[in-house]
C-alpha positions in Angstrom: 73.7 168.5 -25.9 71.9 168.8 -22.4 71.6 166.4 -19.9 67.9 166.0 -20.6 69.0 165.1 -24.4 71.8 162.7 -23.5 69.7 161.0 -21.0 66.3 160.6 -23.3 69.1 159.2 -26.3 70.4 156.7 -23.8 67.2 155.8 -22.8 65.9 155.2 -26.4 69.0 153.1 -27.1 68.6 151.0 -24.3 65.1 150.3 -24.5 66.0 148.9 -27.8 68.7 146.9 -26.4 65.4 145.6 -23.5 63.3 145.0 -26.0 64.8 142.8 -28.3 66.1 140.9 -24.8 62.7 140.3 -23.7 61.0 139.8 -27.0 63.4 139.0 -29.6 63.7 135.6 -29.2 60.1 134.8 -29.6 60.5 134.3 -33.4 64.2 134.5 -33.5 65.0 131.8 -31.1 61.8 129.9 -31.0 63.7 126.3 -31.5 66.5 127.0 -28.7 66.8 125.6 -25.3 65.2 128.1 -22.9 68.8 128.2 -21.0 70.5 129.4 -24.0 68.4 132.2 -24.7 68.0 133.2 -20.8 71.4 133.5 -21.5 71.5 135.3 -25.0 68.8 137.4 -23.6 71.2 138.3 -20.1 73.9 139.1 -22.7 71.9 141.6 -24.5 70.4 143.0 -21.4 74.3 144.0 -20.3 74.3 146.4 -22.8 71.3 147.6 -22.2 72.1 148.0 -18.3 75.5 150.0 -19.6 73.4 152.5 -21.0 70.6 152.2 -19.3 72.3 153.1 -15.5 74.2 156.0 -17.0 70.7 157.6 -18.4 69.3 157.2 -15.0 72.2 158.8 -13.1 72.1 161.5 -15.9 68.3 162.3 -16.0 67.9 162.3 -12.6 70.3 165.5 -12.4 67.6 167.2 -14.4 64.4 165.2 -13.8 62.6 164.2 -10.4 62.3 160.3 -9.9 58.6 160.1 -11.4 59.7 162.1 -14.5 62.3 159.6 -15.3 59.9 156.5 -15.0 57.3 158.6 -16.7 60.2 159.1 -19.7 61.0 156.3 -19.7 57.9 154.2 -20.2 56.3 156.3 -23.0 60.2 156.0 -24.9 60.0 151.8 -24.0 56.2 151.8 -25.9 57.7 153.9 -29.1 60.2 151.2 -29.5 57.9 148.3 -28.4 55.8 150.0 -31.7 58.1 150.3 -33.8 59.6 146.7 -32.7 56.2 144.7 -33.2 55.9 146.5 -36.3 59.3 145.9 -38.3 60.9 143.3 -36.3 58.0 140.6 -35.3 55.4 142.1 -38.3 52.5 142.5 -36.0 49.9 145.3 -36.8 49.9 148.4 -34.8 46.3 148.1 -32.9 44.1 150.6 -32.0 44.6 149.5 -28.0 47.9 149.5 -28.6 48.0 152.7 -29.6 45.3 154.4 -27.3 47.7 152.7 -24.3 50.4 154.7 -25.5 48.7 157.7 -26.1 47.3 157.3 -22.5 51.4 157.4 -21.4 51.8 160.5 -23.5 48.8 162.0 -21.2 50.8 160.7 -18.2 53.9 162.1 -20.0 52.1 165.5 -20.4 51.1 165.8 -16.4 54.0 164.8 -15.0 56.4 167.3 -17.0 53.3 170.0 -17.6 55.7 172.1 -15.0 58.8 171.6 -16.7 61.7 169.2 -15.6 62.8 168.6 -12.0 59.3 170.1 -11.4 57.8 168.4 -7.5 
């Protein structure tokens, strides 16, 4: 696999990793004390950080700085989706969906001249 592919699979698993730190416990963990899910939610954030960092060094060998925070916002909004969808039930909405297709635009421009492209 490339670095590019290593470094978008990371990404993907760690923005699952984010997402269920900052949302999860919103139906999960409703009836906790906040401490103990600040510190759930820390503890699921490590792992997201130890795969997270590693992307970053990774895609940055192949990807300028914008690329990667491009990359990585339109992968965090495909998990968000699919998150609030099977995990917290929520419909998909129409916003939602025109917000991320608005990333995939940003997505488009910022990589239109291929990776590592100024």
């Amino acid at each position: 696999m490339t670095p590019l592919t290593i470094s978008l699979a990371l990404l993907v698993v760690a923005n699952v990793f984010m997402t269920f730190a900052w949302y999860g416990h919103l139906s999960l963990l409703a009836d906790r004390p906040l401490w103990l899910v600040i510190l759930i939610s820390w503890g699921i954030a490590f792992f997201e950080y130890c795969l997270q960092v590693p992307a970053n060094r990774l895609g940055f060998s192949v990807m300028n700085l914008g690329q990667l925070k491009v990359a990585q916002e339109v992968i965090a909004m495909f998990v968000f989706m699919v998150f609030s969808r099977v995990y917290m039930k929520k419909p998909l909405t129409l916003d939602l969906l025109y917000a991320t297709g608005c990333l995939v635009m940003a997505a488009y421009f910022i990589f239109r001249r291929g990776p590592a492209a100024s």
